[in-house]
C-alpha positions in Angstrom: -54.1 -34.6 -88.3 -51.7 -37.7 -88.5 -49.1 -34.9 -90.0 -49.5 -32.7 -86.9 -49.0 -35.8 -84.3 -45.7 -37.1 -86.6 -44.6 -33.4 -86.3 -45.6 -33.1 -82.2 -43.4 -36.3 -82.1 -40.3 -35.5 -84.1 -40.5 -32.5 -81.9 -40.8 -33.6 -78.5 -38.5 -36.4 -79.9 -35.8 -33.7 -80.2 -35.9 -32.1 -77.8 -35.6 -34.7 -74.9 -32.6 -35.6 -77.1 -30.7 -32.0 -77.0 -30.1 -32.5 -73.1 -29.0 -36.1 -73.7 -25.5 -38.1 -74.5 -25.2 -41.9 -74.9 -23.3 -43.5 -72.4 -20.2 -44.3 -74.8 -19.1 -40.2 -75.8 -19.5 -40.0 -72.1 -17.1 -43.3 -71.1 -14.9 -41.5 -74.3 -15.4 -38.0 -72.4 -14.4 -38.8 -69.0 -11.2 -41.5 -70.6 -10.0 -38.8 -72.4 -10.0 -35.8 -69.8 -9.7 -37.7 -66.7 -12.4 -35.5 -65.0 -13.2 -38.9 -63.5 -9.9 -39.3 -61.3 -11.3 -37.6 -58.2 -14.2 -39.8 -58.5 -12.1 -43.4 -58.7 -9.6 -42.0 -55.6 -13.0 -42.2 -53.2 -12.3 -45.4 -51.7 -9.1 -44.5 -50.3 -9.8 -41.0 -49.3 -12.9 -42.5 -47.5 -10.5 -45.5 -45.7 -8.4 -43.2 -44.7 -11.1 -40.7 -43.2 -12.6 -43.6 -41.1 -9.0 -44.2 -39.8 -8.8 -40.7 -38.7 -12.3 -41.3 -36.9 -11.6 -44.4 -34.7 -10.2 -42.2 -31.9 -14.0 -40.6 -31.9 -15.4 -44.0 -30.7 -14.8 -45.5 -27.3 -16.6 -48.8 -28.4 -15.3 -50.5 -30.9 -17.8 -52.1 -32.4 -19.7 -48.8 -32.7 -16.6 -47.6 -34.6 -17.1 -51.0 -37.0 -20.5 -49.9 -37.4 -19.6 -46.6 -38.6 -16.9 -48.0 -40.5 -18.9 -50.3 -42.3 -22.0 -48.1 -42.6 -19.1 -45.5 -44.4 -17.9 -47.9 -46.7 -21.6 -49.2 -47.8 -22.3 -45.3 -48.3 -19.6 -44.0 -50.3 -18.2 -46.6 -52.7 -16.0 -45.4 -56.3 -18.1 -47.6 -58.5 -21.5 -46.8 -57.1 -20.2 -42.9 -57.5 -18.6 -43.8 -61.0 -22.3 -45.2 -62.0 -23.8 -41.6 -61.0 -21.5 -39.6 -62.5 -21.4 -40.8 -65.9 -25.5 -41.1 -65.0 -25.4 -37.3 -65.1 -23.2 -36.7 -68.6 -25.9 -39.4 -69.8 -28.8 -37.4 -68.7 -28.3 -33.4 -68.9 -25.2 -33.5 -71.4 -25.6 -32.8 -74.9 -24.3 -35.3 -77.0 -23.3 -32.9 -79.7 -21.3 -30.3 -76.9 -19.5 -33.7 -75.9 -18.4 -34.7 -79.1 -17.0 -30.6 -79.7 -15.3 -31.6 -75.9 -13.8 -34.6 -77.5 -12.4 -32.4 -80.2 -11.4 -30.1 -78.1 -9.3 -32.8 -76.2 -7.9 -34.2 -79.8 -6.2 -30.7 -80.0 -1.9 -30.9 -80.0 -2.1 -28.5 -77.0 -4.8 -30.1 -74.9 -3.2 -33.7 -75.6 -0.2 -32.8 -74.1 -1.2 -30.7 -71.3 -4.0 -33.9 -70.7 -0.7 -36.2 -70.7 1.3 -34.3 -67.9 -1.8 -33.5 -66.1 -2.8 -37.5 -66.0 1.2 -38.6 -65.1 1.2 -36.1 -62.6 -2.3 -37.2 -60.5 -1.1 -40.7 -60.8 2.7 -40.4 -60.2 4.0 -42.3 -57.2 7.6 -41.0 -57.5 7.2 -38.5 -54.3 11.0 -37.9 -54.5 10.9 -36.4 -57.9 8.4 -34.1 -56.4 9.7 -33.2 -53.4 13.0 -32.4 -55.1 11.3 -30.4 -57.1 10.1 -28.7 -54.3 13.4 -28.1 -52.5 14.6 -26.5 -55.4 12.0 -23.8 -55.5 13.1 -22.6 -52.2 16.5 -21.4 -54.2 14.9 -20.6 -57.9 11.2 -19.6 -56.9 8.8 -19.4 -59.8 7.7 -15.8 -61.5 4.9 -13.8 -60.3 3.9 -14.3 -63.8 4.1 -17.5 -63.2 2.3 -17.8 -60.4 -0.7 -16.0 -61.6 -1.0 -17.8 -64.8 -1.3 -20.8 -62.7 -4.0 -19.2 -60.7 -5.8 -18.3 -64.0 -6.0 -21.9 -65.0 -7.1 -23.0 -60.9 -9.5 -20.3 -61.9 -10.8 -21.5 -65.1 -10.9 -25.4 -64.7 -11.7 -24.6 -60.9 -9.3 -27.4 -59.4 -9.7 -25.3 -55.8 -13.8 -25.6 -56.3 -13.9 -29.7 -57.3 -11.3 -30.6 -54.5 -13.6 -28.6 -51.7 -16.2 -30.1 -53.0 -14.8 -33.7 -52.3 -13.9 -33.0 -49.0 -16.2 -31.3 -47.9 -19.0 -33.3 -48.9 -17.6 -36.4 -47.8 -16.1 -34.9 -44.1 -19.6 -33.5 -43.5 -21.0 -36.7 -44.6 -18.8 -38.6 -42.0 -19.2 -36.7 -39.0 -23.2 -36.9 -39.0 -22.9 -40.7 -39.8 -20.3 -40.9 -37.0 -22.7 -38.5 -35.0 -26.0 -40.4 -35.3 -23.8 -43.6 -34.0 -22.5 -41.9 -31.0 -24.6 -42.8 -27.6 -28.2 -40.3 -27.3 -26.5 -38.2 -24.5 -23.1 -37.4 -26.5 -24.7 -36.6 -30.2 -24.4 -32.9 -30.9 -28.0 -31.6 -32.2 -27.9 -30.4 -35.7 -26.8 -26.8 -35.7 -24.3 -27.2 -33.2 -23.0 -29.8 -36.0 -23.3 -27.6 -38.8 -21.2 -25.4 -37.1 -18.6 -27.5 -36.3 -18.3 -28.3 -40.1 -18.5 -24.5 -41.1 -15.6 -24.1 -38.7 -13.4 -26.8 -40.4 -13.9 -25.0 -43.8 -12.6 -21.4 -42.5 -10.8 -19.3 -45.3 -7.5 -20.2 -43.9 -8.1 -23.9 -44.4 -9.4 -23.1 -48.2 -6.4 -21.0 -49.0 -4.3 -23.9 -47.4 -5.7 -26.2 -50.3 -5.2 -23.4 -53.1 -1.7 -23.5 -51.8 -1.9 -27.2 -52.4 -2.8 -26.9 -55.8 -0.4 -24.1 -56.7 2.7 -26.5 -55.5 1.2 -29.5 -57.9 0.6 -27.1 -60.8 4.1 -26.1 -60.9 5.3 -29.3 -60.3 2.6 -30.3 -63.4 3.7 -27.7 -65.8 7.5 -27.0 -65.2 8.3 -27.8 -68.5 5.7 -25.9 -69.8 6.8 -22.6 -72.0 4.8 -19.4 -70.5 3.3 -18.8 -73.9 1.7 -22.4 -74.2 0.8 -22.7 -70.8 -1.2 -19.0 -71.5 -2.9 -20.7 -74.7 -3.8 -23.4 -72.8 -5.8 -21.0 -70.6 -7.3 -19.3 -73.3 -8.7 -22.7 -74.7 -10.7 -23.3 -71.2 -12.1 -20.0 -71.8 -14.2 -20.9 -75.1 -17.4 -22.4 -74.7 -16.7 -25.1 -75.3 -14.4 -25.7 -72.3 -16.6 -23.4 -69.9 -19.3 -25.5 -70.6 -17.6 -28.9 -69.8 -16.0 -27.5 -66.9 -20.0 -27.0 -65.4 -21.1 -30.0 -66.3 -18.4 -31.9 -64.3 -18.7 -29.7 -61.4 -22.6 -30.2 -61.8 -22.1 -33.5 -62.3 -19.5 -33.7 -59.1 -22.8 -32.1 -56.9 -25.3 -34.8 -57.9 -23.0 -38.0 -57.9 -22.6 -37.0 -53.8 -25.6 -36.0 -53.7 -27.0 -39.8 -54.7 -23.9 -41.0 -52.4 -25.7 -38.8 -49.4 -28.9 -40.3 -50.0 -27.0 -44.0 -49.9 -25.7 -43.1 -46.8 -28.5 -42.0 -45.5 -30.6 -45.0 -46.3 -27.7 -47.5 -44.9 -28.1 -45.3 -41.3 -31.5 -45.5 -41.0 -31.8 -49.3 -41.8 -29.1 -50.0 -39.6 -30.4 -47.4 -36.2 -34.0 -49.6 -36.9 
């Protein structure tokens, strides 16, 4: 009988751990691959959303209500905590260590090194230079639809949409529960409004987007390695870290939501 319950344990013991990582291969995981960047530019994309928003208020201390309500809601080190809180709890520690390998790879490293200088470059001349010059040598249709195959497989276009979207739908209910009774639009009326903003046209805008920063990302980039490079998302290993960020992306604004829905209804009391 004590055999059986050392067995039941050992068991149940491993399997709770298969859907678990510690919270250091995660902190290595997300240093390593950057998957955390969109995460640690909230702040500013959420200052900069509340500017855009003051215009909506005629009182201005209903606008610093919103403002601060906003900033209480959707902070980059609150969202940090729940993303790595996700890796920690429905990651396996052994897939993250085969992502970490993956990352030590010669090709990965230095497609991970242009892809980091690249999201944190401030030299906007370079770029648009750049730019400017593709209006006289435009890239290959090859080109082009090799860069769409990586948008495809690491799906840029599907994190970035989810950012925004989340956090512009997030602000115009916050900024609609704080308008006055008789000027609040009811719920669908709302969700309409938002579905509006995100037409196709609007979506393909931001695949543009991406295109223009990928070949700005990857100009020096041979076709062949930038094709292997593709490949490598497409193991298993790379599919499977590509959902769990994106999974992970969903529940850290999820939490966020609930944040900011907990700050409104304390401060409408």
């Amino acid at each position: 009988m004590m055999k059986f319950k050392i067995l039941i344990t050992l068991f149940l013991g491993s399997f709770v751990a298969i859907g678990q990582s510690t919270p250091e291969t995660v902190s290595s995981v997300l240093e390593i691959s950057g998957v955390d960047q969109p995460i640690k530019q909230i702040d500013a994309m959420v200052e900069a959303k509340i500017n855009e928003k003051q215009g909506s208020f005629q009182d201005e201390a209903d606008y610093n209500k919103f403002a601060k309500i906003m900033r209480s809601g959707f902070k980059a080190g609150v969202a940090m905590e729940y993303y790595k809180e996700y890796f920690v709890k429905n990651a396996s520690e052994d897939s993250l260590k085969m992502v970490l390998k993956m990352y030590e790879d010669p090709l990965f490293a230095e497609m991970n090194a242009l892809e980091m200088a690249a999201a944190t470059s401030s030299d906007e001349q370079e770029m648009m230079t750049f730019f400017q010059g593709l209006q006289s040598d435009p890239p290959s249709p090859e080109r082009i639809q090799d860069l769409m195959a990586l948008n495809k497989e690491v799906c840029s276009s599907d994190m970035t949409v989810k950012i925004i979207r989340n956090t512009v739908i997030s602000m115009a209910e916050g900024a609609n529960k704080l308008m006055p009774e008789e000027e609040q639009l009811d719920q669908e009326e709302l969700k309409q409004k938002m579905e509006n903003a995100f037409s196709p046209a609007m979506v393909e805008q931001l695949n543009n987007q991406i295109l223009a920063l990928s070949l700005y990302t990857y100009k020096d980039v041979s076709g062949e390695k930038l094709k292997a490079y593709i490949d490598a998302w497409k193991t298993p290993v790379g599919r499977y870290f590509v959902g769990q960020y994106l999974k992970a992306m969903d529940y850290t604004f999820s939490r966020m939501g609930e944040d900011l829905g907990a700050s409104l209804v304390k401060d409408l009391e």
